[in-house]
Every structure is written in structure tokens, then in C-alpha cells.
N, C-alpha and C positions, 0 to 999 in steps of 0.2 A: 447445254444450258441456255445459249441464246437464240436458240432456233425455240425452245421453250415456251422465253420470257414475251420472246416476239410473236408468237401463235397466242400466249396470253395478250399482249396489248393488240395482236387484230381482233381478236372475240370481242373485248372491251370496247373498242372502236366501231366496231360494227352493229352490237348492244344499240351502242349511244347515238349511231346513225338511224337503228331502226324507230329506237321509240323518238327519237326529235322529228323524223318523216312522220311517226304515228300523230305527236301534239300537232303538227303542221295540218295534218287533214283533217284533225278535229276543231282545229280553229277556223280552216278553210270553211269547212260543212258549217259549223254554227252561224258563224257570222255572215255566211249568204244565206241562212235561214230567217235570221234576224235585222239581216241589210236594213236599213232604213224603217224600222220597228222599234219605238225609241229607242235609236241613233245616241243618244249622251250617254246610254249606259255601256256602251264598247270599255271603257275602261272597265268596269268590272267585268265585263264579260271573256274582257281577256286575261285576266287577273282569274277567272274559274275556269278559263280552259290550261292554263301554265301549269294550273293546281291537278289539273286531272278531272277536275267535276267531281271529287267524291264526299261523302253527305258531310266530313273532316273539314273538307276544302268550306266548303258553303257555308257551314258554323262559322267557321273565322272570318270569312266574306261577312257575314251577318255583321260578326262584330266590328270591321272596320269599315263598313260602309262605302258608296261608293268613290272610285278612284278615279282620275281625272284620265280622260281618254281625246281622240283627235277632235272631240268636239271643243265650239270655244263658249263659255257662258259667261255673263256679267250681269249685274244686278240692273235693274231700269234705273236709265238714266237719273238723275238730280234735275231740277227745274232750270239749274245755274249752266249745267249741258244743252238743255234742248234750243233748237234756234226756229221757233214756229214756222217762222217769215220763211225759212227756204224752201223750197220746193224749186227742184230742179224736174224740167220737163221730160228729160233723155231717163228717171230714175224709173222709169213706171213701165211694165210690162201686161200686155193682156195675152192671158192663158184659154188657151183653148180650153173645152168642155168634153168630158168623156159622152160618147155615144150611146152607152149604155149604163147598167151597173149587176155589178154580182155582189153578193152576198151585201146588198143596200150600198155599196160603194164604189162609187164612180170608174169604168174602165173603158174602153175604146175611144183608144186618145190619137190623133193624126199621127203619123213617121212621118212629123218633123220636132227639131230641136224643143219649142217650144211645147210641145208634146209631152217630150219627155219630160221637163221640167211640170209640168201640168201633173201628170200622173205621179212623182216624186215628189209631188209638195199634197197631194190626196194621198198616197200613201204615211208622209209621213204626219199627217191631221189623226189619220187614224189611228197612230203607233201611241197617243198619251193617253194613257186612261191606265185604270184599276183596276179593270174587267177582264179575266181572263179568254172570256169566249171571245169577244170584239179583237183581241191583241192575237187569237186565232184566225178569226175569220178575216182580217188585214193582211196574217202571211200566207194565207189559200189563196187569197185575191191578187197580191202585189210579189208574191215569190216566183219566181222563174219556176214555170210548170214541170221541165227536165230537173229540177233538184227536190221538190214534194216528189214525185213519179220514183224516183231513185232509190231500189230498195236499199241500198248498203249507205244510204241516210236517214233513217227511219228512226235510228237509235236518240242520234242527235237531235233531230227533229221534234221527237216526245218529250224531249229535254228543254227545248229551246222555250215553247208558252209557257211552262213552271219559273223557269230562269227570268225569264221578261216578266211577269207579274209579282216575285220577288223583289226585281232591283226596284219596279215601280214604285212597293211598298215602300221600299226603304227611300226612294227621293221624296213620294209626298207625307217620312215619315209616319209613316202606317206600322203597325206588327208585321211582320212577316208573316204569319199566321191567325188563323181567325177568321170572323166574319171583317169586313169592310167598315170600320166606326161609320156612325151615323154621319152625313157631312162632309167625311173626307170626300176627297179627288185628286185627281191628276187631269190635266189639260192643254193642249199647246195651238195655238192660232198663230199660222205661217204667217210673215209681215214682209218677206222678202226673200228675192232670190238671185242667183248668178249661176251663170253654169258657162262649159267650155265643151264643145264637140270635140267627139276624139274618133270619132267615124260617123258615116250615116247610121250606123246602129247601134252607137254606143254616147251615154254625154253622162259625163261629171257634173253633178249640181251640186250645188251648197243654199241650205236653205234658213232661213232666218227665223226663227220661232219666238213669238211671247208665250211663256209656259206657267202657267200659274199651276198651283197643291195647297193643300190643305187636309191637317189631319185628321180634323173632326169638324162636327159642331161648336162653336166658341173658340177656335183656335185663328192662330193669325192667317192668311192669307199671304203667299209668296209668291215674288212675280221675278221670272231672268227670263234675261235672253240667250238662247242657244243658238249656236250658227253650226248646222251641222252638214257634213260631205259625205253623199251617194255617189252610186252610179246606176244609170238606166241605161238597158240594153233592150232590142228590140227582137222578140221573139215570139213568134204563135202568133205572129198578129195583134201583136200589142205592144206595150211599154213594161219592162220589170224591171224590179230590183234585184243587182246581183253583186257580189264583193267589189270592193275596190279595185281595181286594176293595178297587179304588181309592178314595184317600182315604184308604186305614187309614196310621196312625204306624206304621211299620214298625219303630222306633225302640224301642217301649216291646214288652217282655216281661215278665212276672214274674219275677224273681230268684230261683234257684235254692235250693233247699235241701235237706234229707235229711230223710230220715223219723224221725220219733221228737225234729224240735227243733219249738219254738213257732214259729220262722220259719215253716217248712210251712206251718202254720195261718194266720199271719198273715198270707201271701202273696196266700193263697187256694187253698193245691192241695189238691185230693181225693186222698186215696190209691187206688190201684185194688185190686179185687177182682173179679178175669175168669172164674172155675173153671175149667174145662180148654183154655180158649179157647188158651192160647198154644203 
């Protein structure tokens, strides 16, 4: 009988080890499919991979909108926050320019630091929008070539543009379905950056977004700021987008804030300076 009991609790054990391996790689594949393709939606995103991704899962995602994830967001500042007068000189960083562009979007960016940061702050310019081909053609451009190429991701992959133009829907309050009302959008213009080298081919950035939406014609207009955390990795002769590096506190962002307060500064964000790059 406990030779039994116990051959029942190894099957059950091993069960629950195989499909928590199976969620692990379906969170792994997504989310480096998605890396840095609006970045604020990772909490729902991880909230539909827990679920399984099934059409179940996605109805109740619908209905509870999205969920707070490693990104940090806060509304634009009050007039009573902003400190015009400072401008700190050490705040302000100029980014290289990509060399070329694929699919109309800036690539061939120097291996170095500022590089990566450069191609991580044009990737994630391109990730705000409504448009499902444009939020395509940004993970063909900015996705590490070895994870598109990968047949045994393919699944996830066809998954991941439906997924991203959903959550979109639901930030700049759109239908999920349908045409696009007249007037809505979605939009994010980078204001700032910081990043930390964690090899010559690898650097952690965090990037500072002002993101305005709107859901139609006549509707109000909403503005936050998102501070959100990539990683660029350098491969094929370039700059990508790939998963966080395990271990990292997903938890911890820098806190958002506008340009022109001391917070900025204190934060730690650089303001950018890209010349014609955008």
C-alpha cells in the first residue's frame, strides 16, 4: 500500500513538474517574442500565459483589463511637481543613429553601450500603436533573428501580434474587436533613458516613455509615463531584443518622471538627444 501511495504521489509530482516546465517555456518564448513591444502590457501578458492562452483565459483577461506588471507608470506630473529652472548638464545623453533601416525602421546601430540603448529606445517607439502589421513588422525588425528562425516557436509567435494588439486595444480603451474607431490611438515618445552593461553584448536598459491614447474622435486624451526594463543583446551584427536575464528583480523600475523636475535627475534618467534618428 505505500509503495502504491508513493508511485501515486511520484506521477503527481512529476505531472506538476512537467506542465510548470511546459508554462516556463511558454512564458520564456512569448515574452522574448514580445521583449520590448509594448513593454507595459507584460503584466497581462503574464497573466495569459499562467492561464494557458486559451480563448477562456482571454474573455476574462478582456474582462479584467490590464494588470500591473515590471513596468512603472504615473500620470504627468502637476505644475506644482515640475521645477522648469533645472536642467542638469550630466542628465542628457546623445544616441547614436542606426546605419540603415528594415521594414522603414531604424537598424545598424554601433556595439557599443549607447548602441544598444539607441536601438532599445527605436524599438520600443515602434511598440505603441494600434496597428497590427506595424507591432509585426517591429518584432521581425527588433526580435532576435535565432527566436523568429526557431520552428518549435512558431506557435507562440502567431499568438504573440493578436495578443499585442489586444492589450493595445484595451490601454487606449478601444473594443477589442472591430474596426479601429475613428480617432482612437495609441502612442509613446521616449523622454529618457538609463541602462547598466552586463557584458559587451548584453545591456539592461530602462526607458522613459510619454504615452498618450485616445479612444475615438471626441474622447479625452490621456498622457502617463511609463518607465519600462529591456534587455539588448548583440547578435547577427546588430542590437536585439531578448528576455530579461534570469535572476533579475523584475520588480524594481525606476519611477517615472518628466523632464524639466529634479526627480528626473534623481531617478537617474538621461534625457535623450537622437538628431534625426526618430
Amino acid at each position: 500500500m505505500l509503495s502504491l501511495n508513493y508511485s501515486h504521489r511520484l506521477k503527481r509530482f512529476l505531472l506538476s513538474l512537467h506542465l510548470d516546465q511546459m508554462s516556463q517555456r511558454r512564458m520564456r518564448l512569448l515574452v522574448m517574442a514580445l521583449v520590448g513591444i509594448i513593454l507595459l502590457l507584460v503584466g497581462v501578458l503574464v497573466g495569459f500565459l499562467a492561464g494557458g492562452g486559451s480563448d477562456s483565459d482571454a474573455r476574462e483577461d478582456d474582462a479584467a483589463g490590464p494588470s500591473h506588471g515590471p513596468a512603472q507608470s504615473s500620470k504627468t506630473p502637476s505644475d506644482s511637481e515640475d521645477d522648469s529652472t533645472f536642467h542638469d548638464t550630466d542628465s542628457w545623453v546623445n544616441l547614436p543613429e542606426g546605419k540603415s533601416r528594415k521594414n522603414g525602421l531604424p537598424i545598424g546601430f554601433p556595439h557599443t553601450d549607447t548602441g544598444a540603448v539607441a536601438a532599445t529606445v527605436a524599438n520600443n517607439r515602434a511598440g505603441w500603436t494600434l496597428d497590427g502589421d506595424k507591432i509585426r513588422l517591429a518584432l521581425e525588425t527588433y526580435a532576435d533573428p535565432k527566436d523568429l528562425e526557431d520552428p518549435n516557436q512558431q506557435e507562440e509567435l502567431a499568438a504573440a501580434v493578436p495578443f499585442a494588439v489586444k492589450s493595445a486595444r484595451k490601454m487606449a480603451g478601444v473594443p477589442v474587436k472591430g474596426p479601429v474607431p475613428d480617432g482612437a490611438n495609441l502612442s509613446g515618445s521616449p523622454i529618457g533613458v538609463q541602462w547598466k552593461p552586463l557584458s559587451a553584448d548584453r545591456v539592461r536598459v530602462y526607458v522613459l516613455t510619454r504615452v498618450t491614447s485616445r479612444a475615438g474622435e471626441g474622447e479625452e486624451t490621456k498622457t502617463q509615463l511609463m518607465a519600462l526594463p529591456s534587455e539588448a543583446i548583440w547578435t547577427a551584427g546588430d542590437w536585439k531584443m531578448t528576455a530579461l536575464e534570469e535572476g533579475v528583480d523584475r520588480s524594481w523600475t525606476p519611477d517615472p518622471a518628466d523632464l524639466g523636475t529634479r526627480k528626473f535627475a534623481d531617478e537617474g534618467w538621461k534625457a535623450l538627444r537622437e538628431g534625426s534618428s526618430r
